[in-house]
Every structure is written in structure tokens, then in C-alpha cells.
C-alpha positions in Angstrom: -1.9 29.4 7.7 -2.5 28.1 4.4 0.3 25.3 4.1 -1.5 23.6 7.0 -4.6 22.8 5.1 -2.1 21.8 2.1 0.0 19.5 4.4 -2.2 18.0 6.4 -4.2 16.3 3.3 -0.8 15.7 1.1 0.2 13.4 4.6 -3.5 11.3 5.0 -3.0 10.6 1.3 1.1 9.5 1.5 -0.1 7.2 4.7 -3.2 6.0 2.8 -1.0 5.5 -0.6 1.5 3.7 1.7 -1.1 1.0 3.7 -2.4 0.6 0.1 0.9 -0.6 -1.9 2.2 -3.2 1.6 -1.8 -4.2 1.6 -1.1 -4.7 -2.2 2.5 -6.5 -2.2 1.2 -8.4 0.6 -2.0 -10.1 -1.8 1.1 -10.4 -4.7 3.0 -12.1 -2.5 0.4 -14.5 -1.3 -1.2 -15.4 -4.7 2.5 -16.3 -6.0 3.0 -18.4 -3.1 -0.6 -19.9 -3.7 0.3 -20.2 -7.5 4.2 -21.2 -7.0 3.7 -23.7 -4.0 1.3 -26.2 -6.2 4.2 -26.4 -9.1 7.2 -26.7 -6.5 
């Protein structure tokens, strides 16, 4: 019983972490195509 209250969190959080660093490479991406389009 208790490694289900310990998984259950640990896997919202990996999911969360995960949406957060795409979400994250996606802005990166965006502001140096923003930045790099004007120069090219």
C-alpha cells in the first residue's frame, strides 16, 4: 500500500516536468526563430 501514494505523485510531477520542458523548448525555439529570421 504505501508505494502507491509514492508513485502516483512521483508520475503527475514526471508528466507535469515533461509538458513543462516541450512547453519551454517550444517558446526557445520560437523566440530564436523570431530573433534569427529578422538577421537572415
Amino acid at each position: 500500500m504505501p508505494s502507491l501514494p509514492t508513485v502516483l505523485p512521483r508520475n503527475r510531477f514526471n508528466s507535469e516536468s515533461q509538458t513543462m520542458t516541450s512547453s519551454l523548448k517550444m517558446m526557445k525555439s520560437m523566440l530564436l526563430n523570431v530573433s534569427g529570421g529578422d538577421k537572415r
